[in-house]
PyMOL Python script that loads the backbone (N, CA, C, O; Angstrom):
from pymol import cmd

cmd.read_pdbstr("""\
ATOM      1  N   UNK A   1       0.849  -1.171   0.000  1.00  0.00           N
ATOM      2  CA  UNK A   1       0.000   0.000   0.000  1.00  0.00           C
ATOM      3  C   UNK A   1       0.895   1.234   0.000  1.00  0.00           C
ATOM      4  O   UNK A   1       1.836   1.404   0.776  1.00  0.00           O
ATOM      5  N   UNK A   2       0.531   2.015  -0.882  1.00  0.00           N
ATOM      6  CA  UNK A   2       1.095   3.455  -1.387  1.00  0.00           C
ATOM      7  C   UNK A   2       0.619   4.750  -0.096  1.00  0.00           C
ATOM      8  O   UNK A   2      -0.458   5.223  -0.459  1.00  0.00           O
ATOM      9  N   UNK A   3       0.863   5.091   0.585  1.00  0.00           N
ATOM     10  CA  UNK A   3       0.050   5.826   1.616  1.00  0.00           C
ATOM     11  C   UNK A   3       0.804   7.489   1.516  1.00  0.00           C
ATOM     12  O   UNK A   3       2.025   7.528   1.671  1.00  0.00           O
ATOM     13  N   UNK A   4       0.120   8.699   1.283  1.00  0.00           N
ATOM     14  CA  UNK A   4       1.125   9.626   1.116  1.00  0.00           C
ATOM     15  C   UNK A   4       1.540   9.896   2.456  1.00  0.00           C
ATOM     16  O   UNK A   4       1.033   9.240   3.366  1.00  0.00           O
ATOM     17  N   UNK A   5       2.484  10.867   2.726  1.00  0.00           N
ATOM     18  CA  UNK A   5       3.354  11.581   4.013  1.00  0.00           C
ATOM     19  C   UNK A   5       1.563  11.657   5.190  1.00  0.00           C
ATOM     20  O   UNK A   5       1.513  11.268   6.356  1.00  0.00           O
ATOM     21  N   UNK A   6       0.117  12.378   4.232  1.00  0.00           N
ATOM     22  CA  UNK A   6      -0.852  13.406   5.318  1.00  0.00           C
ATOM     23  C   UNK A   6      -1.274  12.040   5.403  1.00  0.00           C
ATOM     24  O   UNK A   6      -1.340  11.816   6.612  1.00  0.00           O
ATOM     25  N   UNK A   7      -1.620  10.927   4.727  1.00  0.00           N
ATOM     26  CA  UNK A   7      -2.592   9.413   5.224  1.00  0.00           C
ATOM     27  C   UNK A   7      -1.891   8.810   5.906  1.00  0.00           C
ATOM     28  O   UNK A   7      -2.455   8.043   6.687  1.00  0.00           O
ATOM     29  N   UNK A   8      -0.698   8.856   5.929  1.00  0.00           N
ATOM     30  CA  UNK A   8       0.766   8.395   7.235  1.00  0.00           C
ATOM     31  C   UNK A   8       0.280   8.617   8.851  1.00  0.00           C
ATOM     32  O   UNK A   8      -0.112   7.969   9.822  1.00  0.00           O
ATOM     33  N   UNK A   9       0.599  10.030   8.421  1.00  0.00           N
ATOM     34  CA  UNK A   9       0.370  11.221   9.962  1.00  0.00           C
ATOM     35  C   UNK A   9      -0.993   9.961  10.422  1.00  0.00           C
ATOM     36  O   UNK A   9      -0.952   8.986  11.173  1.00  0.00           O
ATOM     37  N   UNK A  10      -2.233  10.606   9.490  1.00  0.00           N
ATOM     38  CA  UNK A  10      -3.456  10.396  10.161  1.00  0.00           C
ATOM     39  C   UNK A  10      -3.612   9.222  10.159  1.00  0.00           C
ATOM     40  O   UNK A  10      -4.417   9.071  11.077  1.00  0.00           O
ATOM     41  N   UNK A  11      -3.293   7.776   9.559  1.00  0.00           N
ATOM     42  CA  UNK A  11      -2.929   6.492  10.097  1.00  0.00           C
ATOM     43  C   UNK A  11      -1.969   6.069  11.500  1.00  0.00           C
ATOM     44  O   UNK A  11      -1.767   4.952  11.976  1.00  0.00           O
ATOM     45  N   UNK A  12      -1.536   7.249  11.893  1.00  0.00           N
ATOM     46  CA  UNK A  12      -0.584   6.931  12.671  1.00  0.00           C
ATOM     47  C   UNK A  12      -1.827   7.336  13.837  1.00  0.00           C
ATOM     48  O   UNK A  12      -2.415   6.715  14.722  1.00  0.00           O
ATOM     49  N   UNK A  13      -1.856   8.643  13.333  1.00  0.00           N
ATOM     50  CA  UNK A  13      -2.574   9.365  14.969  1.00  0.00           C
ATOM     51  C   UNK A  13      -3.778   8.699  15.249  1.00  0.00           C
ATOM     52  O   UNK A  13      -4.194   8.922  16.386  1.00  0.00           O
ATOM     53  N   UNK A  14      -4.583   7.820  14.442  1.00  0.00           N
ATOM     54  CA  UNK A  14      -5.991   6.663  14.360  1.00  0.00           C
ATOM     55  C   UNK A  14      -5.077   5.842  14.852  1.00  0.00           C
ATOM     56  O   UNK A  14      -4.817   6.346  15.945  1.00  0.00           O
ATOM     57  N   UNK A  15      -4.848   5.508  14.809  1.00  0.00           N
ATOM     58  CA  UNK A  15      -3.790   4.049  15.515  1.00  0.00           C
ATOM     59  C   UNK A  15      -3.733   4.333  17.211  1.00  0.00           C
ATOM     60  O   UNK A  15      -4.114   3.540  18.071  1.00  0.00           O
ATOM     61  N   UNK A  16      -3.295   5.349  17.381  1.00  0.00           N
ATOM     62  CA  UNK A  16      -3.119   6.691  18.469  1.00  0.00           C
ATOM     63  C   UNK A  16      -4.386   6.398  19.618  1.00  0.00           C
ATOM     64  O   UNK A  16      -4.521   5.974  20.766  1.00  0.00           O
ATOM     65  N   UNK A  17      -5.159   6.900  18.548  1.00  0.00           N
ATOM     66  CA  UNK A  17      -6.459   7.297  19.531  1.00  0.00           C
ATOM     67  C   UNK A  17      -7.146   6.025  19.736  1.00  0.00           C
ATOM     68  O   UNK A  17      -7.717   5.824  20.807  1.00  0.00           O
ATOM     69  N   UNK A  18      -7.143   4.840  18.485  1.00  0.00           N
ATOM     70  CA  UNK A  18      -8.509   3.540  19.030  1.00  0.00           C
ATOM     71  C   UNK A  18      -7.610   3.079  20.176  1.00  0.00           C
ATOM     72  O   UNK A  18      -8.275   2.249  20.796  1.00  0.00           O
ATOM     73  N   UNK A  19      -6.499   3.213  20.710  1.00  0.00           N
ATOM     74  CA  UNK A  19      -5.722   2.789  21.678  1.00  0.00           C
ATOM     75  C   UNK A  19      -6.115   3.912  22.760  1.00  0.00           C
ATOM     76  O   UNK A  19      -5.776   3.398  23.826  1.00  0.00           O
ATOM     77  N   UNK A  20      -6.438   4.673  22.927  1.00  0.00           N
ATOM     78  CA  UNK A  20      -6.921   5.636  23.893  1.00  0.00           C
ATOM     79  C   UNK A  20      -5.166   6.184  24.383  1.00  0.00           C
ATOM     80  O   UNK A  20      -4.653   5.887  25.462  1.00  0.00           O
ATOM     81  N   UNK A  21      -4.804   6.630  23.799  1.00  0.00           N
ATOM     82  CA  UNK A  21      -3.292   7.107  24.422  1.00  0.00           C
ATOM     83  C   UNK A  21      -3.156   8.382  24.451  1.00  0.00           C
ATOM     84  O   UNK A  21      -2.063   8.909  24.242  1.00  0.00           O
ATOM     85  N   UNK A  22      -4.116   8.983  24.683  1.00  0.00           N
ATOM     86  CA  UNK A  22      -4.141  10.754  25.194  1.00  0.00           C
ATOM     87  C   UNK A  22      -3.336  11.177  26.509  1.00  0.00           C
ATOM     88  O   UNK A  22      -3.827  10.801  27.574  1.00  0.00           O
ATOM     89  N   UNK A  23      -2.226  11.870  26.548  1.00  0.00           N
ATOM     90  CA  UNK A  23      -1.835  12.658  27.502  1.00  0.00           C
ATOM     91  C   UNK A  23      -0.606  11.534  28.325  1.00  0.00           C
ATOM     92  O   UNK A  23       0.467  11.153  27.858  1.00  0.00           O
ATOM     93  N   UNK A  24      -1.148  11.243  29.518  1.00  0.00           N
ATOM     94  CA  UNK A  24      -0.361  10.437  29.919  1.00  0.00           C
ATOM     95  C   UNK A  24      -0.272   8.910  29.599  1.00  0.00           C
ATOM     96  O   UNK A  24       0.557   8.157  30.109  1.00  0.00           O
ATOM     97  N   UNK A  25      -0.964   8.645  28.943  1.00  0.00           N
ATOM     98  CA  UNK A  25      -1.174   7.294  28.725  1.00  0.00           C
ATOM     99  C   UNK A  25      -0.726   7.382  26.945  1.00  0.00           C
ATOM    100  O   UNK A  25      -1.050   8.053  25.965  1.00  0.00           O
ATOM    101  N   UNK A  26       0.408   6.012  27.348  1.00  0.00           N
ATOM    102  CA  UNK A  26       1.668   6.485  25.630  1.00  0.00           C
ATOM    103  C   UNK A  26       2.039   5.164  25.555  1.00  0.00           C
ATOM    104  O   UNK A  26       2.072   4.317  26.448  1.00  0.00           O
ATOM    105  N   UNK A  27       2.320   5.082  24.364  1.00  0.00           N
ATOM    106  CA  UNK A  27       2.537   3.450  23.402  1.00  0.00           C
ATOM    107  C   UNK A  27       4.151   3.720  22.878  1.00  0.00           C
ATOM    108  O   UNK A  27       4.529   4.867  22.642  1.00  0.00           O
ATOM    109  N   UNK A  28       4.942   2.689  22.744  1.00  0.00           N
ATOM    110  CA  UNK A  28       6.327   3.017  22.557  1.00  0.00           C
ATOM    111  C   UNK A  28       6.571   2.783  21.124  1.00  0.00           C
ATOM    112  O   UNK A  28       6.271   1.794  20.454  1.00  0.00           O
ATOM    113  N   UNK A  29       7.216   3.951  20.745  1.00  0.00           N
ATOM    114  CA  UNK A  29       7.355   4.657  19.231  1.00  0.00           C
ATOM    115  C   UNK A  29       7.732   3.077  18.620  1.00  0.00           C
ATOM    116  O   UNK A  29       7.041   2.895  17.617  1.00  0.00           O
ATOM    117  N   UNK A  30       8.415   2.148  18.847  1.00  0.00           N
ATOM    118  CA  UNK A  30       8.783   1.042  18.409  1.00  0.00           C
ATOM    119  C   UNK A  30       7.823  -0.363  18.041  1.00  0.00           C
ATOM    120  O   UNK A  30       7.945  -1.409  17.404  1.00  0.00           O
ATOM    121  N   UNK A  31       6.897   0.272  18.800  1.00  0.00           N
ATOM    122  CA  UNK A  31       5.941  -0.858  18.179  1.00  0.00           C
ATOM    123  C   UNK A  31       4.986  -0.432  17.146  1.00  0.00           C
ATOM    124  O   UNK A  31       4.566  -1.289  16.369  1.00  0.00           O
ATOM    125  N   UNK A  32       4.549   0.916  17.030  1.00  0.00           N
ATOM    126  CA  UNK A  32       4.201   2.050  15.806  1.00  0.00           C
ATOM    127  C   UNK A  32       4.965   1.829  14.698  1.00  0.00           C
ATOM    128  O   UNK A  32       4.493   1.723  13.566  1.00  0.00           O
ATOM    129  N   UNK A  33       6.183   1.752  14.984  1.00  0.00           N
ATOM    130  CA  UNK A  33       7.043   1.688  13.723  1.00  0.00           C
ATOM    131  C   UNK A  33       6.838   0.170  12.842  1.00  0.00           C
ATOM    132  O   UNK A  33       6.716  -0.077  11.642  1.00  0.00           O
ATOM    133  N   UNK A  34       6.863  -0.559  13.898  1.00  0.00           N
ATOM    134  CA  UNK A  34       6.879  -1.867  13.449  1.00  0.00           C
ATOM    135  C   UNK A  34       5.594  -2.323  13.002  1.00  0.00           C
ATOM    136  O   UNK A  34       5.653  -3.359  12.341  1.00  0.00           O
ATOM    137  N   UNK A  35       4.120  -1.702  13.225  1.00  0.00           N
ATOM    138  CA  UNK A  35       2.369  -1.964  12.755  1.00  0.00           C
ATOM    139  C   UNK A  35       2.648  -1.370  11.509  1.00  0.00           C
ATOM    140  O   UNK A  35       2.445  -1.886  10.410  1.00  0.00           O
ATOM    141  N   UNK A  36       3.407   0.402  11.873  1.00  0.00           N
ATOM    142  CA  UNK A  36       3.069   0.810  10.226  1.00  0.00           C
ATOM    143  C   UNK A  36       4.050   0.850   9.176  1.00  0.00           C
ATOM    144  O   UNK A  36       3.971   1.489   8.127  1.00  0.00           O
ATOM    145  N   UNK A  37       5.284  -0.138   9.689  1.00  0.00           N
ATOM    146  CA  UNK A  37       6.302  -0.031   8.417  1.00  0.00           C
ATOM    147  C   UNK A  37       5.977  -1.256   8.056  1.00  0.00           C
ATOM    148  O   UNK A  37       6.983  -1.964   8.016  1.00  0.00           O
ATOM    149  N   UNK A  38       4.856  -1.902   7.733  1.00  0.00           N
ATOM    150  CA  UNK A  38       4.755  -3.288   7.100  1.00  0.00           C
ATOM    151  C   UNK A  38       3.787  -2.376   6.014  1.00  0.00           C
ATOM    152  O   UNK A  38       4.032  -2.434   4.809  1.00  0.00           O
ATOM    153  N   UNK A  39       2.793  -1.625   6.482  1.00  0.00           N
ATOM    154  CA  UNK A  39       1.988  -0.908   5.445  1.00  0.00           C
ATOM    155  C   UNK A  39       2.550   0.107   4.245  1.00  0.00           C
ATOM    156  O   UNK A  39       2.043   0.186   3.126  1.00  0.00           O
ATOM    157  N   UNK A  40       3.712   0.869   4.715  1.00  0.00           N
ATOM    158  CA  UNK A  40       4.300   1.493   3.923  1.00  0.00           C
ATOM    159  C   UNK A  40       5.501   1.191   3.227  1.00  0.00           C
ATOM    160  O   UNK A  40       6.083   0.157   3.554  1.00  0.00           O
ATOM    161  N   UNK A  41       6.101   2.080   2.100  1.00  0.00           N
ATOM    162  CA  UNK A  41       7.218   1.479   1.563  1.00  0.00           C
ATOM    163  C   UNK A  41       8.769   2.182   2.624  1.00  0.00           C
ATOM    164  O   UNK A  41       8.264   2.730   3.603  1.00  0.00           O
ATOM    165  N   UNK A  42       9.694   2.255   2.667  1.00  0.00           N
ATOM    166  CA  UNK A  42      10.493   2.550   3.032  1.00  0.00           C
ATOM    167  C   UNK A  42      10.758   2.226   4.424  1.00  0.00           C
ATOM    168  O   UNK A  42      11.580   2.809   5.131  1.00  0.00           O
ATOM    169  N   UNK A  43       9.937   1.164   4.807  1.00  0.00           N
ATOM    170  CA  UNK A  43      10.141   1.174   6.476  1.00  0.00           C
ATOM    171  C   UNK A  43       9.417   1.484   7.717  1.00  0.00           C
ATOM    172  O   UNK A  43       8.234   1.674   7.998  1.00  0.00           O
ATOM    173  N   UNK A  44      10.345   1.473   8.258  1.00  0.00           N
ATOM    174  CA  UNK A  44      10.490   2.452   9.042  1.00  0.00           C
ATOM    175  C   UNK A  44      10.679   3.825   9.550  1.00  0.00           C
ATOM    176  O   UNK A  44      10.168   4.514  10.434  1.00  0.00           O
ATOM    177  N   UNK A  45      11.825   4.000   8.448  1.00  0.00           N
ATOM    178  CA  UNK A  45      11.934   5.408   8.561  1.00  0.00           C
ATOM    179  C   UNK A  45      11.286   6.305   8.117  1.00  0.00           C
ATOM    180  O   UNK A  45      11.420   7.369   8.719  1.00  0.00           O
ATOM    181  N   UNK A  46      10.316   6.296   6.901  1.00  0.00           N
ATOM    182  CA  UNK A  46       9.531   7.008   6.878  1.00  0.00           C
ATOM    183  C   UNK A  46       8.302   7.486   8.187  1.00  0.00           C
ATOM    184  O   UNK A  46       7.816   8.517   8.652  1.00  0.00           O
ATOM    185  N   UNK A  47       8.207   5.894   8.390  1.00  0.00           N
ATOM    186  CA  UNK A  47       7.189   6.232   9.923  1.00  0.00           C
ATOM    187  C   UNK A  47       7.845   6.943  11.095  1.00  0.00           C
ATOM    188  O   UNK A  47       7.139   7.713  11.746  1.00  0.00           O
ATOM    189  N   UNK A  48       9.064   6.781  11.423  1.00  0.00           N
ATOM    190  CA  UNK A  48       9.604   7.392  12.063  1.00  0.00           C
ATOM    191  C   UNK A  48       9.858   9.075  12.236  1.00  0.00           C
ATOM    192  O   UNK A  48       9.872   9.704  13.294  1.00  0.00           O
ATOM    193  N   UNK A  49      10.065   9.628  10.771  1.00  0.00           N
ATOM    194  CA  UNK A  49       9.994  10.955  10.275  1.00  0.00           C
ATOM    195  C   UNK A  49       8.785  11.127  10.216  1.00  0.00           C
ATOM    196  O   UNK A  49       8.530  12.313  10.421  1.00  0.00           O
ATOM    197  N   UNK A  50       7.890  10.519  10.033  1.00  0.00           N
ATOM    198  CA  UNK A  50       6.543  11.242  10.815  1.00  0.00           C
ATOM    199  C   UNK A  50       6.089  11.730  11.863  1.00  0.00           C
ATOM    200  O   UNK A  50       5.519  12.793  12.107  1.00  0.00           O
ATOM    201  N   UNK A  51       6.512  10.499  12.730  1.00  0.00           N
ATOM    202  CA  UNK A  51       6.098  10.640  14.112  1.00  0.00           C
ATOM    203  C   UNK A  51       6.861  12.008  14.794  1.00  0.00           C
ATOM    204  O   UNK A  51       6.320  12.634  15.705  1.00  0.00           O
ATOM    205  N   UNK A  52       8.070  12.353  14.283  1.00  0.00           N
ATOM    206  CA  UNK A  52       9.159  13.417  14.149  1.00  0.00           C
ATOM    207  C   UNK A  52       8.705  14.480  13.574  1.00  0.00           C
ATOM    208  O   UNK A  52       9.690  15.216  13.517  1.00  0.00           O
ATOM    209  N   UNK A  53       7.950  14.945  13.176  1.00  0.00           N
ATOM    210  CA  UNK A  53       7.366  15.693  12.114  1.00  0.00           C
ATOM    211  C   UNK A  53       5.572  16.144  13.336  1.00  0.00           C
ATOM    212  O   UNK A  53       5.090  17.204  13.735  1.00  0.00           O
ATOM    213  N   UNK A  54       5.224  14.874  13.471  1.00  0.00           N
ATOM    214  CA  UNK A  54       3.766  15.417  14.046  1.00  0.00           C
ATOM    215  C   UNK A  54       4.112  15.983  15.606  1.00  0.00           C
ATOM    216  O   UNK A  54       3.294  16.500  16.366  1.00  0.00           O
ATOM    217  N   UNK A  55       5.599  15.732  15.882  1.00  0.00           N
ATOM    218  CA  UNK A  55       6.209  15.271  17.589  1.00  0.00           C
ATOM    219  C   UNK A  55       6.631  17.503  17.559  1.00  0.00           C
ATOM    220  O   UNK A  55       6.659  18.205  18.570  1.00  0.00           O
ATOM    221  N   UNK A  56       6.803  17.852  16.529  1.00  0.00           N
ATOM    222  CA  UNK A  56       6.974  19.264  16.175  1.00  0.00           C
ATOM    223  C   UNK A  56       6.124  20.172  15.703  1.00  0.00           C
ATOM    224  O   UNK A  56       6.291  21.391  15.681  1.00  0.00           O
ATOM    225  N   UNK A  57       4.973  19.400  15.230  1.00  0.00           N
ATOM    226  CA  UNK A  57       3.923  20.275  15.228  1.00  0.00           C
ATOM    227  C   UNK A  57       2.921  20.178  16.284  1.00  0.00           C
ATOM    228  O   UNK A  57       1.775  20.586  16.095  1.00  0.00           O
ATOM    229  N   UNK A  58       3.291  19.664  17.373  1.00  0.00           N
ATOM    230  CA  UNK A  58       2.602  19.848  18.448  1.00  0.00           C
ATOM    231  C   UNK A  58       1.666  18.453  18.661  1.00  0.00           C
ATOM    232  O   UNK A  58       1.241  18.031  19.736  1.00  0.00           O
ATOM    233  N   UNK A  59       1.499  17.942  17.503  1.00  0.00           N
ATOM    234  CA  UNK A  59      -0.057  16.822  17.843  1.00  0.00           C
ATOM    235  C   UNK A  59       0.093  15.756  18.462  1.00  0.00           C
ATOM    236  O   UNK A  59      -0.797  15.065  18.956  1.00  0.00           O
ATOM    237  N   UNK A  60       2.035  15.436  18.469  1.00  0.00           N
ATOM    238  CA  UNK A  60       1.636  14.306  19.603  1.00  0.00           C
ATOM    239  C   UNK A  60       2.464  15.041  20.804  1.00  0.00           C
ATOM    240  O   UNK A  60       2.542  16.269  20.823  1.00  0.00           O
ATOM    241  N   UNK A  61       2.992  14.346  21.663  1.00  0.00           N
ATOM    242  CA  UNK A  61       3.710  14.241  22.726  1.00  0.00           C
ATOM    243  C   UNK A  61       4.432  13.185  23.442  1.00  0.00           C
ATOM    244  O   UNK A  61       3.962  12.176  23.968  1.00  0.00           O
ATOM    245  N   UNK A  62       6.136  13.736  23.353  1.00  0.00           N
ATOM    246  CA  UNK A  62       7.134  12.689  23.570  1.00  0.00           C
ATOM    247  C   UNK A  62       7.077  12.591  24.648  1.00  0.00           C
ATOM    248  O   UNK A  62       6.760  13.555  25.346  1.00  0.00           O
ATOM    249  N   UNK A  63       7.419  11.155  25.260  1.00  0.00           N
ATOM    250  CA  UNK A  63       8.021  11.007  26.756  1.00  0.00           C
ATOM    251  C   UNK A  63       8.894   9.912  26.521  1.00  0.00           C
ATOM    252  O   UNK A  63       8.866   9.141  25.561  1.00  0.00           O
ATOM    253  N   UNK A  64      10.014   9.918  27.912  1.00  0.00           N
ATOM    254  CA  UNK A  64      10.449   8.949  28.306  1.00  0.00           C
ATOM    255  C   UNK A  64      11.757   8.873  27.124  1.00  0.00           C
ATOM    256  O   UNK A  64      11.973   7.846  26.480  1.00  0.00           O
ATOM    257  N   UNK A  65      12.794  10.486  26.928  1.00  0.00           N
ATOM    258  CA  UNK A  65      13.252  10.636  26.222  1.00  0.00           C
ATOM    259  C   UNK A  65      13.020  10.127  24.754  1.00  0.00           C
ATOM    260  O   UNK A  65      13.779   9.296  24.257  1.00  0.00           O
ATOM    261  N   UNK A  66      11.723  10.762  23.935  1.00  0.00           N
ATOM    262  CA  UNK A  66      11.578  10.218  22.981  1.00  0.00           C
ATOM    263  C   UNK A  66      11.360   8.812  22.349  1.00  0.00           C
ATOM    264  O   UNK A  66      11.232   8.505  21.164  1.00  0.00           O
ATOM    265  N   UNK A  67      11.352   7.819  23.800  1.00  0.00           N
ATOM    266  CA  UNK A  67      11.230   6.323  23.505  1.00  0.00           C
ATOM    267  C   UNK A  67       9.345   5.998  23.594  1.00  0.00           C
ATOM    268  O   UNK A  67       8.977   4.886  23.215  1.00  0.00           O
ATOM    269  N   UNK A  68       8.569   6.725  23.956  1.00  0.00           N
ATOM    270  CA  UNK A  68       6.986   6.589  23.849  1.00  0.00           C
ATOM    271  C   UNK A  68       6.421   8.058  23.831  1.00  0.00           C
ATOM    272  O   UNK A  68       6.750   9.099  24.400  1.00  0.00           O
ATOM    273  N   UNK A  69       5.315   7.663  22.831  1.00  0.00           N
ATOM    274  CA  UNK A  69       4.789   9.047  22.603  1.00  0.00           C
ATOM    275  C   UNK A  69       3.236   8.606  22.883  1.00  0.00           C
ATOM    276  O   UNK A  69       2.944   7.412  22.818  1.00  0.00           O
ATOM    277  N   UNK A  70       2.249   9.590  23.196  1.00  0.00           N
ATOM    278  CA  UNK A  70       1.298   9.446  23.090  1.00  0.00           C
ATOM    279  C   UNK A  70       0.582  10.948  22.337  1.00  0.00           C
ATOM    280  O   UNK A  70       1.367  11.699  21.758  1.00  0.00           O
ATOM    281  N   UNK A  71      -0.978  11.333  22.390  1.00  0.00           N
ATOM    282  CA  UNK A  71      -1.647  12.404  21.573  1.00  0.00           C
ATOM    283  C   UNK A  71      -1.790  13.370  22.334  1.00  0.00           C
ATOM    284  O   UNK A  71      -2.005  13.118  23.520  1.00  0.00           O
ATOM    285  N   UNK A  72      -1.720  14.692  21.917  1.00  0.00           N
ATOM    286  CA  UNK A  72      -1.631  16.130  22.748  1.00  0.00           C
ATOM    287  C   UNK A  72      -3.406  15.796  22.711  1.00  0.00           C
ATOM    288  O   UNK A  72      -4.056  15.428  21.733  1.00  0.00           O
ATOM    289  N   UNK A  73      -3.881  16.051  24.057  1.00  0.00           N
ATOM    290  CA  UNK A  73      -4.958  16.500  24.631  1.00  0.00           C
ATOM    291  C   UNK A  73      -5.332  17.235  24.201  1.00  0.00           C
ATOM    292  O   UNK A  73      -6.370  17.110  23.551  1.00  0.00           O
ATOM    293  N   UNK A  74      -4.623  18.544  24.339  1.00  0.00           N
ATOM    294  CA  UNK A  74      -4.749  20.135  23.965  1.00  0.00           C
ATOM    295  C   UNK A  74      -5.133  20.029  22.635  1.00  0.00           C
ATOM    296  O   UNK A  74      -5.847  21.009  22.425  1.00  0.00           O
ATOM    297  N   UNK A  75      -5.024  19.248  21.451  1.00  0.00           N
ATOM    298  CA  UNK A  75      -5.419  19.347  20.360  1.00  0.00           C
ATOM    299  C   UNK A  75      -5.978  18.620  19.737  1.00  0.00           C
ATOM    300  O   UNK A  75      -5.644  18.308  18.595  1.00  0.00           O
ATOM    301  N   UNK A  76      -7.379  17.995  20.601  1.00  0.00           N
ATOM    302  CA  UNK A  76      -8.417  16.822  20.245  1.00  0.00           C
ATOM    303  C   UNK A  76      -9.095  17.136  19.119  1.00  0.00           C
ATOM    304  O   UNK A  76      -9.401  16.259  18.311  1.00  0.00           O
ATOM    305  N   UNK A  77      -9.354  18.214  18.971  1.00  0.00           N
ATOM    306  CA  UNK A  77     -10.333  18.568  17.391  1.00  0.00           C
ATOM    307  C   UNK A  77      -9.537  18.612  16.662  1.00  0.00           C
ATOM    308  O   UNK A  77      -9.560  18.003  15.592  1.00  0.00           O
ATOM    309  N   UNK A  78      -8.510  19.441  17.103  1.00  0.00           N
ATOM    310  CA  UNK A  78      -7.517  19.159  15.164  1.00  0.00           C
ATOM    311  C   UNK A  78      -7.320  17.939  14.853  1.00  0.00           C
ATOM    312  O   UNK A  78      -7.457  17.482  13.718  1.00  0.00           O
ATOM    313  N   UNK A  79      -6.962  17.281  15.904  1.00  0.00           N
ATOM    314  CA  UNK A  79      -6.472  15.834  15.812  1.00  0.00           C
ATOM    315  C   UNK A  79      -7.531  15.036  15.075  1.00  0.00           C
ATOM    316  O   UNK A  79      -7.226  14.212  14.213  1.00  0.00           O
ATOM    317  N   UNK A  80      -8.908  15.325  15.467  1.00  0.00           N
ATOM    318  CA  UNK A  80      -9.506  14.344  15.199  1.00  0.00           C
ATOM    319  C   UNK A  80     -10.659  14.956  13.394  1.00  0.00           C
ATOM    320  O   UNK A  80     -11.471  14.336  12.707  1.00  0.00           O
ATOM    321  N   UNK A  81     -10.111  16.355  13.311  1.00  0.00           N
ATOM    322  CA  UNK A  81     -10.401  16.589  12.046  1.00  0.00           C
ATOM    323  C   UNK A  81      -9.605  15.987  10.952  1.00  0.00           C
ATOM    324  O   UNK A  81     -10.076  15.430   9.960  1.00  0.00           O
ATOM    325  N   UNK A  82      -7.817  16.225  11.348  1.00  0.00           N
ATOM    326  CA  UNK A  82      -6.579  16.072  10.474  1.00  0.00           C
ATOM    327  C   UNK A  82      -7.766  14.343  10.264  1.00  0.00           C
ATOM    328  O   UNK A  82      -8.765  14.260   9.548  1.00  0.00           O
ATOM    329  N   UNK A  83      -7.409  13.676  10.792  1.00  0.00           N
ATOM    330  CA  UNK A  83      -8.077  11.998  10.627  1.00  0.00           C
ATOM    331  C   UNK A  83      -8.718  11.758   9.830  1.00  0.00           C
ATOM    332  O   UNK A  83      -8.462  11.050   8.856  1.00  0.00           O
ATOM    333  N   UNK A  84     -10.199  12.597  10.223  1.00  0.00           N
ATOM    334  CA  UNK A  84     -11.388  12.505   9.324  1.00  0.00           C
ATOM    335  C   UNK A  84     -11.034  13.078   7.850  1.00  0.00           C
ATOM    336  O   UNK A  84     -11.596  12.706   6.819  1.00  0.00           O
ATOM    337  N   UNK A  85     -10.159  13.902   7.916  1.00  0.00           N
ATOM    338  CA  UNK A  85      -9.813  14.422   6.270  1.00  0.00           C
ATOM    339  C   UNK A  85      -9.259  13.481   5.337  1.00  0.00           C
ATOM    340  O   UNK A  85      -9.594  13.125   4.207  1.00  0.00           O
ATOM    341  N   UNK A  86      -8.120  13.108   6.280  1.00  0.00           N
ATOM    342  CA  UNK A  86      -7.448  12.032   5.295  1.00  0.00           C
ATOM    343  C   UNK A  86      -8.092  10.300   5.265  1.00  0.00           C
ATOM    344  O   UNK A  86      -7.873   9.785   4.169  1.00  0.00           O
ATOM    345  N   UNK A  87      -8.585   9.668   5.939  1.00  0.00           N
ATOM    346  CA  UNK A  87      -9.045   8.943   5.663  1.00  0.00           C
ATOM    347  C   UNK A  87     -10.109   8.405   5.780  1.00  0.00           C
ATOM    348  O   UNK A  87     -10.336   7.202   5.913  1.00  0.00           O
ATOM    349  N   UNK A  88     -11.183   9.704   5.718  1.00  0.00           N
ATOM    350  CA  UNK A  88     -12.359   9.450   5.296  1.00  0.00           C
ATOM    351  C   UNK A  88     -12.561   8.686   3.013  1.00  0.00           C
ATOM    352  O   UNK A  88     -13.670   8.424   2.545  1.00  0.00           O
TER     353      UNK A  88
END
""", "prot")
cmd.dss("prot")
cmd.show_as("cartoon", "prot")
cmd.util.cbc("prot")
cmd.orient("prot")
């Protein structure tokens, strides 16, 4: 499956949320990598530069020096618009 960079993000951050991982409650970037680099081409690292990418625009939130991230609270509607856009 061909998925661009924005169906990435919002596959990632749906992945995110049916797991309920808002705020303090966080899933370790390594097992993300490993669900969605079977779906995409390049890996890992593309998933990785995402998560790097959404980890700077604010929508998720790192812990535990960057080894688990979970979803910014603070930005439940964007979050859950960005989603509905792309893979509706």
């Amino acid at each position: 499956m061909d998925l661009s960079d924005e169906e990435l993000k919002a596959d990632l951050m749906y992945k995110l949320m049916r797991r309920g991982c808002w705020g303090g409650s966080y899933i370790p970037v390594d097992s993300l990598v490993k669900w969605l680099s079977k779906k995409v081409k390049k890996d890992g690292k593309r998933v990785r530069d995402a998560i790097r990418q959404l980890v700077n625009e604010g929508f998720l939130i790192s812990h535990k020096k960057g080894k688990t991230i979970s979803l910014n609270s603070a930005r439940s509607g964007e979050i859950k618009r960005f989603i509905t856009r792309y893979l509706s």
